[in-house]
C-alpha positions in Angstrom: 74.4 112.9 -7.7 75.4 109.1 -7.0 73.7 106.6 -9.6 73.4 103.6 -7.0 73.1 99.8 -7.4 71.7 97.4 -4.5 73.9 95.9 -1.8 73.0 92.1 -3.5 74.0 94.2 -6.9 77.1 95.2 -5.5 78.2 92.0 -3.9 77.5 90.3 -7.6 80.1 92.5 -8.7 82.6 91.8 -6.6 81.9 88.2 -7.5 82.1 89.2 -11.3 85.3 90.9 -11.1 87.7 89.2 -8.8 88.7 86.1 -8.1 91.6 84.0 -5.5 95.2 85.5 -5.4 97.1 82.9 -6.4 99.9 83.0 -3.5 99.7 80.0 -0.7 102.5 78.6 1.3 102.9 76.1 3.5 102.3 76.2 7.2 102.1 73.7 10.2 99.0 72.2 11.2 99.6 73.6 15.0 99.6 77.2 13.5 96.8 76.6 10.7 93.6 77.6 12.3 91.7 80.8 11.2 94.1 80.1 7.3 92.1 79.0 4.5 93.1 75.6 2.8 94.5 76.3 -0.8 93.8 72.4 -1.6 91.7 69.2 -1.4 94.0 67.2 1.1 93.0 63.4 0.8 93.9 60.7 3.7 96.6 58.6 2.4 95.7 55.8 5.3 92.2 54.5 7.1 91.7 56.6 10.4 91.6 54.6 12.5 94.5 52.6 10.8 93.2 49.6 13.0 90.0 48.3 14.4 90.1 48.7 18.1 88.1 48.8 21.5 86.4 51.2 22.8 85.8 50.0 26.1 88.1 47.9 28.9 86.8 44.6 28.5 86.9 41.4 26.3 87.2 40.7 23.0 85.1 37.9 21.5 82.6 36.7 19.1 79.3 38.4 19.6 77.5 35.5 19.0 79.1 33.7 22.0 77.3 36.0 24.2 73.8 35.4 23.1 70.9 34.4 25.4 73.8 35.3 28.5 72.1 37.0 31.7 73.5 37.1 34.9 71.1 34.1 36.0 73.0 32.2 33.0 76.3 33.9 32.4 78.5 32.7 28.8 81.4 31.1 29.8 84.7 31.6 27.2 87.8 30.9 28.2 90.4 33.7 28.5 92.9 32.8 26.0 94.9 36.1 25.9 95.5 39.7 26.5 96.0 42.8 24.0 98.7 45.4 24.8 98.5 49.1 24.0 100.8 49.7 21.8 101.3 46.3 20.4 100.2 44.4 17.5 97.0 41.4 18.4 98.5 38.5 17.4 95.8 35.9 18.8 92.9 35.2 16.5 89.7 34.4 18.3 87.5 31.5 17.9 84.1 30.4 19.3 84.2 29.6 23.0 87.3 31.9 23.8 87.9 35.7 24.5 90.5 37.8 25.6 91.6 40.6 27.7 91.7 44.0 25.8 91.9 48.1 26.8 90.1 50.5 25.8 92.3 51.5 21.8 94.1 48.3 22.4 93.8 46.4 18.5 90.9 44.1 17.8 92.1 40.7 17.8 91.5 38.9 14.4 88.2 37.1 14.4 86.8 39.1 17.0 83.7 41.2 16.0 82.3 43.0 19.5 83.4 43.8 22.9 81.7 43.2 26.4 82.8 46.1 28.8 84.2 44.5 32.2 81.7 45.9 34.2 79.4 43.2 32.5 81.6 40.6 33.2 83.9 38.4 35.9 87.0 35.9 35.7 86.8 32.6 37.5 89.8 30.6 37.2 90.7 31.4 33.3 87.1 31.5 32.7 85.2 35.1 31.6 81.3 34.5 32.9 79.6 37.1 30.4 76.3 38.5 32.0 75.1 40.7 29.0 74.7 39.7 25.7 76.2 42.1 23.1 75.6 42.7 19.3 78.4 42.7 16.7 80.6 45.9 16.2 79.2 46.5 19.4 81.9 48.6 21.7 85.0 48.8 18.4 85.8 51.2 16.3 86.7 49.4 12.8 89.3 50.7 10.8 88.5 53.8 8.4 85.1 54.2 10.9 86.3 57.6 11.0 87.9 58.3 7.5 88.3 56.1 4.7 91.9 56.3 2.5 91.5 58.2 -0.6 88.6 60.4 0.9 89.4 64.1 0.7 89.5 65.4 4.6 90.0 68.7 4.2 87.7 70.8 1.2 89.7 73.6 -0.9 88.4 77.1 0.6 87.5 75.6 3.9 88.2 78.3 6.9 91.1 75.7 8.9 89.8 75.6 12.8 91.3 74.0 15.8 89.3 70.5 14.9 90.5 70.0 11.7 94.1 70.5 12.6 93.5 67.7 15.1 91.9 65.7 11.9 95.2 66.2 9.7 97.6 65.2 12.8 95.5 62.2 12.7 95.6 61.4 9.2 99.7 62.1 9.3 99.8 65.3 8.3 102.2 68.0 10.1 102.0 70.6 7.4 99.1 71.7 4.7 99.1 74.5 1.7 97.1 77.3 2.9 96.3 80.5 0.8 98.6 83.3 1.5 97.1 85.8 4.2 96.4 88.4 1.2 98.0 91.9 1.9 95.3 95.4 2.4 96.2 98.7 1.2 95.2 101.3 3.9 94.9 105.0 2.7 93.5 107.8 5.0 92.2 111.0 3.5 91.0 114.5 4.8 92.3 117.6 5.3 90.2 117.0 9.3 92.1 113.9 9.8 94.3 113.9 13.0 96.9 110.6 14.2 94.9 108.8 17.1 98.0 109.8 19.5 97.6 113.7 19.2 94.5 115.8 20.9 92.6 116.8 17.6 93.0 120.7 17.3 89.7 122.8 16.7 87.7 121.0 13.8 90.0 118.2 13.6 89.1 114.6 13.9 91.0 111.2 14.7 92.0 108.8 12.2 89.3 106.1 13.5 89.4 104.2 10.1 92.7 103.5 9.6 92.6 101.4 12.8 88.7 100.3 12.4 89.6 99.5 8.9 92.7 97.1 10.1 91.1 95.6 12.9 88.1 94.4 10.9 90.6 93.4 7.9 92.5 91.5 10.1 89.6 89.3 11.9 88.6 88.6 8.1 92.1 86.9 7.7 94.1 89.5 6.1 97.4 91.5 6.7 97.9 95.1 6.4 100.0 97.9 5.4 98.9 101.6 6.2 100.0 104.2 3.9 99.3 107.2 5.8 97.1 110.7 6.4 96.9 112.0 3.3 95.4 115.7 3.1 92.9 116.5 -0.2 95.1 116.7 -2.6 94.6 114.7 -5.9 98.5 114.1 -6.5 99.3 113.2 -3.2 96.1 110.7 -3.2 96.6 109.4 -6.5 100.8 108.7 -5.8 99.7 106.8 -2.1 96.9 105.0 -4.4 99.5 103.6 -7.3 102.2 102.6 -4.0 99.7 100.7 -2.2 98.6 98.7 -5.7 102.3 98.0 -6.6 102.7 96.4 -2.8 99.2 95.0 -2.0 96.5 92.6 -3.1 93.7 95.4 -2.7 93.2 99.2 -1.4 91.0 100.6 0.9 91.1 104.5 0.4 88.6 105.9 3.8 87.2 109.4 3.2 86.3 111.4 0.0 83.6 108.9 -2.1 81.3 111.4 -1.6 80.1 113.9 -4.8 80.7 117.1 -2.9 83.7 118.6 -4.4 86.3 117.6 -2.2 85.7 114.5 -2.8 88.1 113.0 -5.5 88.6 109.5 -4.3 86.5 108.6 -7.6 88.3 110.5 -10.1 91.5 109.1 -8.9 90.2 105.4 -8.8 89.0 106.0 -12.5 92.7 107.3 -13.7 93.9 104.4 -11.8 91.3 101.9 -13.1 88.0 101.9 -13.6 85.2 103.1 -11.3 82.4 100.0 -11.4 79.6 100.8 -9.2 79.9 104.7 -7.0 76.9 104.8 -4.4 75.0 101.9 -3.1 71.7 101.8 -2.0 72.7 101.2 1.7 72.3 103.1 5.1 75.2 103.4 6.4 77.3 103.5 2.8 75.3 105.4 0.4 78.7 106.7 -0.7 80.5 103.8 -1.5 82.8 103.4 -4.9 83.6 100.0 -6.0 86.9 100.0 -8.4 88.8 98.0 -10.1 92.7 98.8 -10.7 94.3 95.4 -13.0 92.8 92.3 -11.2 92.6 94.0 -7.6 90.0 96.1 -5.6 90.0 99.7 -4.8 87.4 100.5 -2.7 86.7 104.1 -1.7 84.8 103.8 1.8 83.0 106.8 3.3 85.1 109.1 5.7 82.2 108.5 8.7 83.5 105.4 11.3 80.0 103.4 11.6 79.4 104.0 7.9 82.8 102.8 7.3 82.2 99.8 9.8 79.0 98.7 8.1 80.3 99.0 4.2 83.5 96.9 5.2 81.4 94.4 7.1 79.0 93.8 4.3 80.9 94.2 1.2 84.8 94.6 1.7 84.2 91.5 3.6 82.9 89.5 0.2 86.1 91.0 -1.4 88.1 89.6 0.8 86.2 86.1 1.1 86.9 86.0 -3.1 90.5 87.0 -2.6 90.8 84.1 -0.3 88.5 81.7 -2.0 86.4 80.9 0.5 82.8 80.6 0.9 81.3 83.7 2.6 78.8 83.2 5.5 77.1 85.1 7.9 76.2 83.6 11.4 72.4 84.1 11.9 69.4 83.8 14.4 65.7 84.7 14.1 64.5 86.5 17.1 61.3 89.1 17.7 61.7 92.8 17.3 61.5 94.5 20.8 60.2 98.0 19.2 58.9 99.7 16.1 61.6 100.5 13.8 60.9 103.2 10.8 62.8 103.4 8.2 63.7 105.4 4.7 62.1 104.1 1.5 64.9 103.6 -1.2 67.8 101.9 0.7 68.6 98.7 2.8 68.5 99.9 6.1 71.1 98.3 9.1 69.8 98.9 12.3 71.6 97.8 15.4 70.5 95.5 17.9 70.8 93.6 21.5 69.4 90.2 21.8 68.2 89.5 24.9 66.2 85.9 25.3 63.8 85.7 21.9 64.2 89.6 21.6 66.0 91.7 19.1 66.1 95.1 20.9 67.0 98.2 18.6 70.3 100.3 19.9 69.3 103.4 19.9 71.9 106.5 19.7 72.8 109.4 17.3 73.8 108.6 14.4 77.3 106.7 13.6 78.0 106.4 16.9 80.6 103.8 17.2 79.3 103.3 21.1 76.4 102.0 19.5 78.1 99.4 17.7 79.9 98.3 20.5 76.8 97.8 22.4 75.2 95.7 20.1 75.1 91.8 19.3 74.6 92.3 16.1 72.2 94.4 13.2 69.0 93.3 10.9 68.2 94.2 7.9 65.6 96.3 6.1 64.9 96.0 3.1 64.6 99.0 0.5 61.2 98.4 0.1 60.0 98.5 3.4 58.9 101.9 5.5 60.1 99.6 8.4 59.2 96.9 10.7 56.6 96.2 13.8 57.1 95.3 17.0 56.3 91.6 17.3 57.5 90.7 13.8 60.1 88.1 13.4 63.5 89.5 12.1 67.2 87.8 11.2 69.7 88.8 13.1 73.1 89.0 11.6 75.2 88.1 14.6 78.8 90.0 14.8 81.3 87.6 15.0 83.1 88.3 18.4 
């Protein structure tokens, strides 16, 4: 008999009981995204380092341009031209502009820019047809980010934007946490490699590879340690190698209570056992362990149940190893169907959006085809005996 704890009480224990590995290195910013940042980087410079133009045009005093139509154009003479790539060395005074691209470097005493369109030259005179306001078409220096302003948060998930943010501020490299390194341990005495035809009552070794895949997309690496059949000694010796060489384990198969199942006894001479069973469907037969500072998680031997627990909580584990905050991507829509469920544990039903709708997935249960056909899942509450047609649900959409 399994003496369970809720999903939000098992999720508070992994928060209670682990915490960042401590490894990070140093990567470039070209091959950063997806890493997590192990620091605070701060810009050592204003981006942009110079005030500039964001249009083809003039620069001038904004002011000049005041009351100007095209019935009674300004006229400033055209005292200059900004290159790209070179310094503005003319400062600007009232009655004069000059000629300026779009990033060339605001000229000192200049304050706006009139696009070209709004103008025309007449013999080294620009006839200004539109008044314009000051800052009006510039970017001013540190407009974008101010030096000594941290650009980059500790524990933020590094995407393709930022690393164009730290080329900007000058960066080429940044500290990232090190990708941390998951354990992999398949058990049963059913359990078949994926590359042989099971024999009569066999099964395929789906969760090694489920088990990586998912691992993976949360920003790990992995090592597999192998079929191992249900034997205590040859569990318990696969269980201590995997915790010498990785930053958590992840034994698939035997969490159970029948008497086969042994994963719990082993995590216990390993560790300690902290939570085994949660009230969750799939997962009832979870065990949450703790060997030293690292997890060992024993994860039910069925695929979808497996799917689910490492989605929901081996996921947290990994978002603490990390540091990083944990989020789920999510979307109200209206349930398509009624949807019963069993009193006593957070249900995770399956579903397709389609428009405003949440449609259930239907199929026998586990089926990993069911998964796959689905956008994402909602979730019942323990409390509930299910939900309505017509009532307004979160979806918890699967990050593809």
């Amino acid at each position: 008999m399994l003496d369970v704890i809720t999903v939000d009480e098992a999720i508070k224990t992994v928060e209670d009981n682990f915490c960042r590995i401590t490894g990070t290195e140093t990567v470039a910013v070209s091959a950063a995204a997806g890493r997590v940042s192990a620091n605070d980087v701060t810009a050592e410079e204003n981006l942009p380092p110079f005030s500039r133009s964001v249009m083809d045009g003039y620069a001038l005093i904004a002011s000049d341009t005041y009351g100007a139509s095209e019935a009674v154009p300004a006229m400033l003479d055209i005292s200059g031209e900004v290159f790209m790539g070179k310094e503005a060395d003319t400062v600007i005074t009232n009655g004069k502009c000059v000629r300026i691209p779009t990033g060339g470097m605001l000229p000192g005493g200049a304050n706006a820019v009139i696009p070209v369109e709004n103008t025309e030259e007449d013999n080294g005179v620009c006839l200004v047809y539109k008044s314009v306001s000051v800052n009006e078409n510039i970017t001013r220096a540190g407009d974008d980010i101010k030096e000594g302003s941290v650009i980059l948060r500790k524990g933020t998930v590094i995407t393709p934007a930022h690393a164009g943010l730290l080329a900007c501020a000058g960066f080429s490299h940044t500290e990232v946490v090190k990708r941390p390194l998951i354990g992999i341990i398949s058990t049963g005495n059913e359990i078949s490699p994926v590359d042989i035809k099971p024999a009569p009552g066999m099964v395929r070794d789906v969760n090694s590879h489920l088990l990586a895949a998912q691992c993976s997309s949360f920003g790990c690496d992995t090592a597999f340690y192998g079929i191992i059949k249900d034997d205590y000694n040859e569990i318990f010796t696969a269980v201590n190698k995997a915790l010498s060489e990785c930053d958590a384990v992840l034994i698939s198969g035997g969490s159970s209570a029948g008497l086969k199942d042994m994963t719990a006894g082993i995590i216990e001479n390993a560790g300690t056992v902290l939570a085994h069973g949660i009230a969750m469907k799939p997962g009832k037969p979870t065990i949450l362990g703790k060997a030293g500072n690292k997890p060992v998680i024993g994860l039910p031997g069925h695929p979808a149940a497996c799917f689910f627990v490492t989605e929901i909580i081996v996921r947290k584990i990994i978002d603490v190893l990390l540091g990083k905050e944990s989020r789920s991507i999510t979307k109200e829509f209206i349930c398509d169907d009624n949807i019963s469920s069993n009193h006593g544990r957070e249900e995770f039903v399956c579903v397709k959006t389609d428009g405003e709708r949440a449609v259930p997935v239907y199929g026998k249960s586990g089926l990993m085809s069911v998964i796959c056909q689905s956008d994402g899942y909602i979730r019942i509450g323990r409390n509930l005996e299910g939900i309505q047609k017509g009532d307004k649900v979160t979806v918890y959409l699967f990050d593809r």
